[in-house]
C-alpha positions as CSV (number, residue, x, y, z in Angstrom):
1,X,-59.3,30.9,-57.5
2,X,-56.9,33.0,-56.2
3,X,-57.9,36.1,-53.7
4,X,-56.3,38.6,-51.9
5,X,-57.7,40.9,-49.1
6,X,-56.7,44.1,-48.8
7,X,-57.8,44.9,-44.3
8,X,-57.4,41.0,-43.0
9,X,-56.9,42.2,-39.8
10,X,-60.0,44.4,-39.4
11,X,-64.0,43.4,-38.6
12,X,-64.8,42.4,-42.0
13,X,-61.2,41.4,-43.5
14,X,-61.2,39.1,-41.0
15,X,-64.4,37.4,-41.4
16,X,-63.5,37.5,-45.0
17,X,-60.5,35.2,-44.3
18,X,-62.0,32.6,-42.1
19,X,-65.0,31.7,-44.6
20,X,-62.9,32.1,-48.1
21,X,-59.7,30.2,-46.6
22,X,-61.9,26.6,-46.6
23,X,-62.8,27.1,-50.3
24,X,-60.2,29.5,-52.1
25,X,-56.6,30.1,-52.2
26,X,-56.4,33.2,-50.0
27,X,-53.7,35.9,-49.3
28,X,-54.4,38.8,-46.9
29,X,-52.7,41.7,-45.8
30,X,-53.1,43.9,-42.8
31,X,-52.0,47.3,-41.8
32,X,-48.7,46.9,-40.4
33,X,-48.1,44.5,-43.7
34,X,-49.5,47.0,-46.3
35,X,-49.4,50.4,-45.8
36,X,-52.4,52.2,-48.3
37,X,-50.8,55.8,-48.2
38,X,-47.9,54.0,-49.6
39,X,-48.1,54.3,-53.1
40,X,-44.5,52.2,-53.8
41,X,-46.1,49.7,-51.4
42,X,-48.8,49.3,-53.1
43,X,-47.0,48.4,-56.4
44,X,-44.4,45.9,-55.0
45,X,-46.8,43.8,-53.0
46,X,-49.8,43.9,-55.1
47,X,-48.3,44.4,-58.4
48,X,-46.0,41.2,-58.5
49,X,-48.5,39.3,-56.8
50,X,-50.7,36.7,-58.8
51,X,-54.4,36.6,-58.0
52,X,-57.7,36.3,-59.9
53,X,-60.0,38.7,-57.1
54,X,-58.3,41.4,-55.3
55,X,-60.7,42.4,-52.1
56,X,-60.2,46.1,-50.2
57,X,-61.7,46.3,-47.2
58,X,-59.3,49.1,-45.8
59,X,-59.7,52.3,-45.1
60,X,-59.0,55.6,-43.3
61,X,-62.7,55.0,-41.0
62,X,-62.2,57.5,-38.2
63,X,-64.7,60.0,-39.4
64,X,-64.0,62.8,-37.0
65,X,-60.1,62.5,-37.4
66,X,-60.8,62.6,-41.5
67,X,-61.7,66.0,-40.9
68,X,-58.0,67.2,-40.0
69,X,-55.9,64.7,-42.2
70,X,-57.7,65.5,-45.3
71,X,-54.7,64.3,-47.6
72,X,-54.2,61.4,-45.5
73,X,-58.0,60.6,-45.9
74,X,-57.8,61.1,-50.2
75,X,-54.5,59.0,-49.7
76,X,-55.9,56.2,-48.5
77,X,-60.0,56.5,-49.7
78,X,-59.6,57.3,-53.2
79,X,-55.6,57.7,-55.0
80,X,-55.3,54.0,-52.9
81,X,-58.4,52.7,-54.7
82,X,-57.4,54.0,-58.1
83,X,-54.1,52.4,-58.4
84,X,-55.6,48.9,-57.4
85,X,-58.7,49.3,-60.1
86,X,-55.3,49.9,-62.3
87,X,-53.2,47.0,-61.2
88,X,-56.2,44.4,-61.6
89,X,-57.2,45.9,-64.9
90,X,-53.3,45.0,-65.7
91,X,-53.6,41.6,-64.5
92,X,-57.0,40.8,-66.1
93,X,-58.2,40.5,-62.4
94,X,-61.6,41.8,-60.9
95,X,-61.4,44.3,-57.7
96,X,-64.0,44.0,-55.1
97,X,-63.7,47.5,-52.8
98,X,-66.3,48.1,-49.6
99,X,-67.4,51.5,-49.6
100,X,-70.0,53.3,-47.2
101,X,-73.6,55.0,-47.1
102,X,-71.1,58.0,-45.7
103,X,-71.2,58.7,-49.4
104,X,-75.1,60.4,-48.7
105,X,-76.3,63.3,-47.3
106,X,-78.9,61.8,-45.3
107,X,-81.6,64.2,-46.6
108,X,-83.7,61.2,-48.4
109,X,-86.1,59.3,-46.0
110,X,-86.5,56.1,-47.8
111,X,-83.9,53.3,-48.2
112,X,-80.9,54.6,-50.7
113,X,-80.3,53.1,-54.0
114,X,-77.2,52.6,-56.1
115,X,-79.3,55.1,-58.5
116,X,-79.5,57.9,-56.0
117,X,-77.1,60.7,-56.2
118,X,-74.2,60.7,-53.5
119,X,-73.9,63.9,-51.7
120,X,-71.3,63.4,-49.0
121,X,-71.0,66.0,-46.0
122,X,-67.7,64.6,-44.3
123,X,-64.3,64.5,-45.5
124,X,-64.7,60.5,-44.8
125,X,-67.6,60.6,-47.3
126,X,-66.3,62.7,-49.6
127,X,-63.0,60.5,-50.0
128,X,-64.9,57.5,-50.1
129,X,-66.8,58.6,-52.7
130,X,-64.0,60.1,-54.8
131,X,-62.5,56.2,-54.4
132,X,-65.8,54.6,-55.6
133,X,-65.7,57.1,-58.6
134,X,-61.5,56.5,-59.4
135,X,-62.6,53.0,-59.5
136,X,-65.3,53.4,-61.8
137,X,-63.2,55.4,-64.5
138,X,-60.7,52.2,-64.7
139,X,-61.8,49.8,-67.2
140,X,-63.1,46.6,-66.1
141,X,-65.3,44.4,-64.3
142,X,-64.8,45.9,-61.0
143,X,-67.2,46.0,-57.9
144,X,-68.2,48.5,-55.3
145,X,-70.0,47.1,-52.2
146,X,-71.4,49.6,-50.0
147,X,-72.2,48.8,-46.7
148,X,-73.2,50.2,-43.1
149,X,-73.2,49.8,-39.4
150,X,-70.8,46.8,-40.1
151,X,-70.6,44.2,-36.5
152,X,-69.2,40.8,-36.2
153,X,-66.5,39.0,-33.5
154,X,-63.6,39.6,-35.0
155,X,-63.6,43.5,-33.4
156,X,-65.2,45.5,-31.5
157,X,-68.2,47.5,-33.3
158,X,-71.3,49.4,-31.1
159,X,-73.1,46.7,-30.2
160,X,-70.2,45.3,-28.4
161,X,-69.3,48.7,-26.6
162,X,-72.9,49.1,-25.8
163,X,-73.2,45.4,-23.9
164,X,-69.8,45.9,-22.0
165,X,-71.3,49.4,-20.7
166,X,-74.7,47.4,-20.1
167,X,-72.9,44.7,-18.0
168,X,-70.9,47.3,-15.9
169,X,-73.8,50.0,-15.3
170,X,-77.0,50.3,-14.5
171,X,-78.1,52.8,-17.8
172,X,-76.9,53.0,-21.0
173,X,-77.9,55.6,-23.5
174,X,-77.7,55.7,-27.2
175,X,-78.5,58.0,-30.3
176,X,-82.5,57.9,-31.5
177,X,-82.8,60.0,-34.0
178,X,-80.4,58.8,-36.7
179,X,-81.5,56.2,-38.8
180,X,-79.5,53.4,-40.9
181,X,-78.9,49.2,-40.7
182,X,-76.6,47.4,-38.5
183,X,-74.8,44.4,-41.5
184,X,-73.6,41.2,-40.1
185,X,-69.9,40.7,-41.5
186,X,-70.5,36.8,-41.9
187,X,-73.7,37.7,-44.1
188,X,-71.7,39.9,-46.5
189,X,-68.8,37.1,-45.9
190,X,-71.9,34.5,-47.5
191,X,-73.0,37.2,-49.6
192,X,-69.6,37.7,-51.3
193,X,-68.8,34.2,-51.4
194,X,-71.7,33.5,-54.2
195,X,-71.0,36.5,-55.7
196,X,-67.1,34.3,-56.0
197,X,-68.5,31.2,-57.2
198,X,-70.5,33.0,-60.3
199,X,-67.3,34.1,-61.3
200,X,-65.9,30.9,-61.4
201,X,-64.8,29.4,-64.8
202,X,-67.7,27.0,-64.9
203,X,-70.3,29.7,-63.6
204,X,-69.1,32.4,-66.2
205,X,-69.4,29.4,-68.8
206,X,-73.3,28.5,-67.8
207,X,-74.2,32.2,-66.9
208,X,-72.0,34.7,-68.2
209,X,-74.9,37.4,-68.2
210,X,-75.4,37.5,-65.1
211,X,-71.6,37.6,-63.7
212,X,-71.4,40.0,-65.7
213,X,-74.2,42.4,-64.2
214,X,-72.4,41.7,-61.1
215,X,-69.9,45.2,-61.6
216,X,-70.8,49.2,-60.8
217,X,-71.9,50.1,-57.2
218,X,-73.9,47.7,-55.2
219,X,-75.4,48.1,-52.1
220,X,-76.0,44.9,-49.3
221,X,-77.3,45.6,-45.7
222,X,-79.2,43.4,-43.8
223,X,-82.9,44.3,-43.9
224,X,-84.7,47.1,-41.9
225,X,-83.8,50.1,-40.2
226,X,-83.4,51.2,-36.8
227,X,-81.8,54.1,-34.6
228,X,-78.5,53.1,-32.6
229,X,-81.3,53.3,-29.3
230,X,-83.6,50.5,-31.1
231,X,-80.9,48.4,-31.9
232,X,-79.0,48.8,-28.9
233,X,-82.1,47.9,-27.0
234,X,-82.5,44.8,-29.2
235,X,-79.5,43.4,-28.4
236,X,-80.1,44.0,-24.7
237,X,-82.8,42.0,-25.4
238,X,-81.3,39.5,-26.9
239,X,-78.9,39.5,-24.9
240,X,-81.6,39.1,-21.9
241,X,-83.1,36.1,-23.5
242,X,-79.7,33.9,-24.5
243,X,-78.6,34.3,-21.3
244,X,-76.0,37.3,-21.1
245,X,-75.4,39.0,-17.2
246,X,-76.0,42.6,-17.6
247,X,-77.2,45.2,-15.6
248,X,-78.5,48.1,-17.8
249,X,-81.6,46.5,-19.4
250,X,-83.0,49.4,-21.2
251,X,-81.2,51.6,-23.5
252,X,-82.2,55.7,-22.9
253,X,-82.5,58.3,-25.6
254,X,-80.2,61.0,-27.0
255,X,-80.3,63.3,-29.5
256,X,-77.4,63.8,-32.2
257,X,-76.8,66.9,-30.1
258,X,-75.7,64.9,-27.4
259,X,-73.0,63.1,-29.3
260,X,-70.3,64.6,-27.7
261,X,-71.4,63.3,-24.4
262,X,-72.2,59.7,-25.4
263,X,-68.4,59.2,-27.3
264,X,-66.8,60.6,-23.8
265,X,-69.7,58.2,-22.2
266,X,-68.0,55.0,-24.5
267,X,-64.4,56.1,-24.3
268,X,-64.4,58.0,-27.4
269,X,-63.3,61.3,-28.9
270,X,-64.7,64.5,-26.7
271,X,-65.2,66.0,-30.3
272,X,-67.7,64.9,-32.1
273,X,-66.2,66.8,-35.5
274,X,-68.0,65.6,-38.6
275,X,-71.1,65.5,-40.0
276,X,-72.7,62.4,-40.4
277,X,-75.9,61.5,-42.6
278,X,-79.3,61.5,-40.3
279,X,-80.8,58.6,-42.5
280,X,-78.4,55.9,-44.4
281,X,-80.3,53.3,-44.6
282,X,-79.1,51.3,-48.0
283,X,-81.6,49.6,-50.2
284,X,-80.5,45.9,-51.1
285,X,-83.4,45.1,-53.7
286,X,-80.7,45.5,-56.7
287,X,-78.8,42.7,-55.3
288,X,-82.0,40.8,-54.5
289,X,-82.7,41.0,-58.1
290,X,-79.7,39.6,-59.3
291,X,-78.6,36.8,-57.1
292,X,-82.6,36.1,-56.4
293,X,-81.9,35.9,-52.8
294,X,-83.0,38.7,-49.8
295,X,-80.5,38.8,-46.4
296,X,-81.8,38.7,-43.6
297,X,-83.2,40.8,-41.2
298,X,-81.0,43.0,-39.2
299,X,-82.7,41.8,-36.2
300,X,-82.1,38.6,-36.7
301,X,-78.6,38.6,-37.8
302,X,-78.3,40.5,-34.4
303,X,-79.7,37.6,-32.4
304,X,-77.5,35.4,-34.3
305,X,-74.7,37.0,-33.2
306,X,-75.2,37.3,-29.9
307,X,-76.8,33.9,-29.0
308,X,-73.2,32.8,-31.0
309,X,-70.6,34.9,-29.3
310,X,-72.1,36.1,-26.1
311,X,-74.4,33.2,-24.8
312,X,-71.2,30.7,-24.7
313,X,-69.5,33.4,-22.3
C-alpha cells in the first residue's frame, strides 16, 4: 500500500511516519515541502503522485492568530481539503483528514458524537468545519478523524510545556474549568494502522462491509475527561513516580478568565483572542463499535508516555 502524509513534520505526521514506514510504502511532506495555501502546489505534488491512502494532518492550528488571517485560515482548513477529497476521488484513492472538537460549541456536557450538530465559535473551528464538510460533498470513501488535546514526543504539546515549567519553578498553574481529553499520537498512529490493514486487498475481500462503514466523520480520543489542571497534575504525578526531577509538584487553579495570564506564564501569546469550546470531550463509542476495540484511558496513555520519554532523561 502506498501512503502519503500530508504534516510529516508535525506531532502527529510524525508519529504517523515512524509506525507506517516498517509496514507500508510511505511518502510524507512537510511545510517547507508542501505549501497548503498553495493551490498549484497542491496539484503538482499530489496530483502526479501515485498512492492508494492520502493522510492530512496539516493545518492552520494557531487558534488566536485564525482570528486575523481569516482567508489564510479557509485557505488552508477547508479550499486545501476540498481539492485533495478531489484529487483522490480522481485517482480512485481514499483520503484520511484529522479534524478537531474545535468544530463544537461546547454547550453540550456529555461526550460529543459524530451525530451531534457542529456549532463552531472560532474562525479555527469554523474553517475546520467548512474542510470536514468540502470533504464530505466529494464523492468517495473518504474519512474524517476528529481528534483533541493531541501529545506525543515528536513536539512539544501542554503536557510538555507544563513539566519544563514544573522542573524550573516551584508552582505551576493551569485552566480547571474547561473540559476535553488529552489523545496519545501513537494510539491514533495504532488506531489508524488497523483502520489501513481493513482496507487492504485481502481485508476488503473477507470484510468488505465493514471497510466500508469505515468513511464519514469519526471521532477517536483516548477515554475520559479531565481539565488542563487534572491532567497537568497527573502527569506531575506521574512524572513523580517514574522518576522525573521537578520542583512544582502540584498544579494550581485558573479560571478561563485568567488565560491571558497563563499563555504569557508559558511563553505564549499575551492575547488570548478566540473563543474556545468549555467542554469538547469526543465520544469514541462509534469507533468502538466498529473496529470492536476501546483505547485506552487517557490517564494511562499519559503514564505511558511519560515513563517512555521522561523517565530515561
Amino acid at each position: 500500500m502506498k501512503i502519503i502524509i500530508i504534516g510529516a513534520g508535525g506531532r502527529l505526521g510524525a508519529a504517523l511516519m515512524r509506525e507506517y514506514r516498517r509496514k507500508f510504502e510511505v511518502t510524507g511532506f512537510n511545510h517547507a515541502q508542501l505549501d497548503l495555501s498553495n493551490r498549484d502546489q497542491i496539484s503538482e505534488r499530489i496530483g502526479t503522485a501515485s498512492f492508494d491512502v492520502l493522510i492530512n494532518v496539516a493545518a492552520f492550528t494557531n487558534v488566536d492568530l485564525c482570528e486575523t488571517q481569516r482567508d489564510r485560515a479557509f485557505h488552508i482548513n477547508a479550499e486545501a481539503p476540498r481539492l485533495l477529497a478531489e484529487i483522490c476521488r480522481d485517482k480512485d484513492a481514499k483520503l484520511i483528514h484529522f479534524s478537531t472538537d474545535y468544530v463544537f460549541d461546547g454547550e453540550k456536557r456529555e461526550p460529543y458524537t459524530e451525530e451531534d450538530e457542529a456549532n463552531p465559535i472560532s474562525v479555527y473551528g469554523k474553517s475546520k468545519r467548512a474542510g470536514e464538510e468540502n470533504i464530505l460533498v466529494v464523492k468517495g470513501r473518504h474519512l474524517v478523524v476528529r481528534v483533541s488535546w493531541v501529545f506525543g514526543p515528536d513536539r512539544p504539546s501542554f503536557i510538555d510545556r507544563l513539566i519544563e515549567r514544573a522542573q524550573e519553578n516551584e508552582h505551576v498553574d493551569a485552566i480547571a474549568d474547561k473540559f476535553s481529553t488529552p489523545t496519545y499520537t501513537m494510539d491514533i498512529a495504532e488506531m489508524l494502522g488497523s483502520i489501513l490493514d481493513g482496507w487492504s486487498p485481502r481485508a476488503l475481500a473477507s470484510d468488505g462491509l465493514a471497510a466500508r462503514r469505515l468513511q464519514g466523520i469519526l471521532h477517536f480520543a483516548n477515554t475520559g475527561e479531565c481539565t488542563w489542571q487534572e491532567y497537568g497534575q497527573w502527569a506531575l504525578d506521574c512524572c513523580q513516580e517514574f522518576g522525573v526531577s521537578i520542583k512544582a509538584k502540584t498544579v494550581g487553579s485558573l479560571e478561563l478568565k485568567d488565560m491571558t495570564r497563563l499563555r504569557q506564564g508559558y511563553g505564549g501569546q499575551a492575547n488570548w483572542v478566540a473563543r474556545r469550546p468549555v467542554y469538547s470531550v469526543l465520544s469514541s463509542a462509534r469507533y468502538t463499535e466498529l473496529t470492536g476495540t476501546s483505547p485506552r484511558a487517557w490517564r494511562d496513555a499519559v503514564a505511558d508516555y511519560i515513563r517512555r520519554f521522561y523517565s530515561k532523561q
